[in-house]
N, C-alpha and C positions, 0 to 999 in steps of 0.2 A: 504494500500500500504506500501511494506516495503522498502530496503535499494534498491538506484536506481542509477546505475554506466551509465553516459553517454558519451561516448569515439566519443570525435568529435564535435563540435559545431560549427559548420559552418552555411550557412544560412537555412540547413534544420533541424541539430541538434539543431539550437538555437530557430526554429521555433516552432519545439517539444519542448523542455525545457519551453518556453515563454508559451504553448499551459498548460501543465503539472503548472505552478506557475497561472496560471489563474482558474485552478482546485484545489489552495489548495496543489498540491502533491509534490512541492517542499520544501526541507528544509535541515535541520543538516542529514539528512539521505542521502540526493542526492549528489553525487561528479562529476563532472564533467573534463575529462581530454580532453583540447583545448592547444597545444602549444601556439596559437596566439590568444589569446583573444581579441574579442574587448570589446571596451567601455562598450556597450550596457551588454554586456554577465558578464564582471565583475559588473557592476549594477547591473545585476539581482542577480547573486548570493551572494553579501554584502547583497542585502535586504531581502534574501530569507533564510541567513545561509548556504545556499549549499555551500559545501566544491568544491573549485575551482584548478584543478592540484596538491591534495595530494603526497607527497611524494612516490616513489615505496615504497609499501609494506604497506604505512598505512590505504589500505584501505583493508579490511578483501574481503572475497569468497562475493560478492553482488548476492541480491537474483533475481535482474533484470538488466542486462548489454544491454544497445543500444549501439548497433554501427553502427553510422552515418560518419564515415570515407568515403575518397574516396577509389575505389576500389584497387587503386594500391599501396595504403598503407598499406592491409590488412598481406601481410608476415613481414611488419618490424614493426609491434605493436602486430602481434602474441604471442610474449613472455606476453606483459603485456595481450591480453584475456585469456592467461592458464594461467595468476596467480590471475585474477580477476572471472573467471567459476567455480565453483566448481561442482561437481556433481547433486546438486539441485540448480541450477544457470539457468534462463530462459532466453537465449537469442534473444533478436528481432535486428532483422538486416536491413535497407533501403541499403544499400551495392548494386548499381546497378549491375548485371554482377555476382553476387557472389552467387551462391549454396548455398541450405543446408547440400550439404557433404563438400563444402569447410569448410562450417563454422568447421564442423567437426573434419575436419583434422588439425584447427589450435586448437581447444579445443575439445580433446577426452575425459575429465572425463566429460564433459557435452552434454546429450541426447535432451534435449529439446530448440529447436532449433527454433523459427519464424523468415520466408523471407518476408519482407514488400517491396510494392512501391509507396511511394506515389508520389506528385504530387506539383508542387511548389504556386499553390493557399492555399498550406498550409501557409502559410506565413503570411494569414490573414483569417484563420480558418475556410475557403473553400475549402478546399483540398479534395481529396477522395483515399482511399490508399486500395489497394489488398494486400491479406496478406494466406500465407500456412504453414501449423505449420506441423512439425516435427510429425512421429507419437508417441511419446512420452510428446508430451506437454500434462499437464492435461487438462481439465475442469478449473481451478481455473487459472492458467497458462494463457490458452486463454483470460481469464476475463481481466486479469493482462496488457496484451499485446494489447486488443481488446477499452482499459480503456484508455490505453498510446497514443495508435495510434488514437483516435477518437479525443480526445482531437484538433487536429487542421484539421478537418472534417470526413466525411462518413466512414466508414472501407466494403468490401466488403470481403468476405472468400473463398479461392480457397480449393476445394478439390484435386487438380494438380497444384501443384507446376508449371508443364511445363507450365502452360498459362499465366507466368509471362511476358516472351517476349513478348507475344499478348497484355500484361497489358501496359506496357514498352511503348506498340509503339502505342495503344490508349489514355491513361490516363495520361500517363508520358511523354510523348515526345508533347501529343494533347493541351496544353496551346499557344505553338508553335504556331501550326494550326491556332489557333483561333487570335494569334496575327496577324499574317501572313492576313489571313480574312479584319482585321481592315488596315491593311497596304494598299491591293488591291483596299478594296473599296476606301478608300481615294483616290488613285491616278485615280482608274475610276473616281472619283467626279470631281476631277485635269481636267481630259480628258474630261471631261463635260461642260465646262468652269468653275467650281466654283474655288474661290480662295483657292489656295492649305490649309492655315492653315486652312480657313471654312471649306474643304470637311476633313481636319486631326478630325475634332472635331467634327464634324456631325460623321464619320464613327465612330470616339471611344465611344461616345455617344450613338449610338446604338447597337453595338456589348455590350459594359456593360448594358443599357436597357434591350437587349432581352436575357441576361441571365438573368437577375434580375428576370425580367419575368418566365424563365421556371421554376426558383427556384422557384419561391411564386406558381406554378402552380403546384405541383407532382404528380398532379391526370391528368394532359392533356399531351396527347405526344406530341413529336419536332413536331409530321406530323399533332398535329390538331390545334397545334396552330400555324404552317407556313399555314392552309386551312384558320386560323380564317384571317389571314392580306392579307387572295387574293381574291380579288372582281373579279369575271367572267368577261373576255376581260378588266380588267384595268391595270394598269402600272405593277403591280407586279408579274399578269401571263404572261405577256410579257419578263420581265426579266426568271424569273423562266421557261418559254420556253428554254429560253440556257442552262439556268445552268440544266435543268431536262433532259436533253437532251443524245442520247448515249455513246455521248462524252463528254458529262458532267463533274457535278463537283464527283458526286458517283463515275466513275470507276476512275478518278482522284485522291478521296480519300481512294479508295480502293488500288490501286497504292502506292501511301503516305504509307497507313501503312504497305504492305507487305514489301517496304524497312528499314521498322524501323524496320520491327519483323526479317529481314533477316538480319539487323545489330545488330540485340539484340543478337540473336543466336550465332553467329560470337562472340559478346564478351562474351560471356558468356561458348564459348569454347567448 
């Protein structure tokens, strides 16, 4: 890994950065530009040597520039990506909202382009992030990008760009959902008679169990291990009678995500 420019450190570029010094690939080579560092972020970088908010201009063309900015910051740090892209400059972008001809038109000497999304369980190196590379990215390029991004979990590869939005409003926006899950059940437990903090901590308790579970499980799918916890006429196909139902919780969440994907599109312009 060579010289690695990361523009943004906020809680997902710092998430990257932290994922990247647990691999070893932080160092005097990595620079990072955050106006508002925190604590944590200058910690890491004293103990790591990365160079923390260089000066304009002291950092040369880097051979890999992240940018973890938010989106609507993208035209007023444009000046610093064309002076930090060079021609052989690969950059990966989590930029939600943001093309790869955007990237384009704020850095024209640079062809090689990755659109990443990941997912904010990156934060504790569960993350899973969709990613479409430019057609110009090499081979080595991808490696580079695919090395970066896994670092704080799965990488999955789009050959269309366009199914980003679909990424967005399953994978990226789906944490949500799932807190949301833990929220319901609780207050059904509330509505149960249980005392609300018990049914707060019984629901979070199993919402974290039963992914713990499908992780440790890669070879069983969601459907055969919701068959393995339902005993024929017991409590659990009782419930799962509503929730399976045609008005269920499926066109429910099918619902859910066509207004993410039809708000992703919207931003994305």
């Amino acid at each position: 890994m060579t010289s690695i420019v990361l523009l943004g450190a906020g809680k997902m570029g710092f998430s990257l950065l932290q994922g990247w010094a647990d691999l070893g690939l932080v160092g005097p080579d990595t620079s990072v530009v955050e106006p508002h560092p925190s604590p944590e972020l200058n910690a890491l970088c004293a103990a790591r040597g990365a160079r923390l908010n260089p000066p304009d201009g002291a950092a040369a063309k880097a051979d890999t520039l992240v940018l973890a900015i938010k989106p609507q910051m993208l035209d007023f740090v444009a000046p610093r990506i064309a002076a930090l892209a060079g021609p052989q400059t690969l950059i990966v972008s989590i930029m939600a909202g943001k093309s790869i001809a955007d990237i384009f038109a704020r850095a024209p000497q640079t062809r090689a382009v990755v659109r990443a999304m990941p997912n904010t369980p990156a934060a504790v190196g569960r993350g899973i992030t969709c990613a479409a590379a430019s057609p110009a990215v090499t081979r080595a390029q991808r490696e580079t990008a695919d090395r970066l991004l896994s670092a704080v979990g799965g990488v999955e590869w789009l050959a269309d760009e366009g199914l980003i939005d679909a990424v967005t409003a399953v994978s990226g926006s789906g944490p949500a959902y799932v807190f949301l899950l833990a929220e319901c059940l609780a207050a059904a437990g509330a509505a149960a008679g249980l005392p609300a903090d018990l049914a707060a901590r019984l629901a979070r308790a199993t919402v974290e169990g039963s992914g713990e579970l499908m992780f440790r499980s890669p070879d069983v799918t969601p459907s055969q291990l919701r068959i393995n916890v339902t005993s024929p006429g017991g409590t659990t196909e009782a419930a799962l009678g509503v929730l399976m139902a045609s008005d269920g919780l499926k066109p429910l969440m099918e619902r859910a995500v066509a207004a993410a994907l039809t708000r992703a599109k919207a931003l994305s312009g």
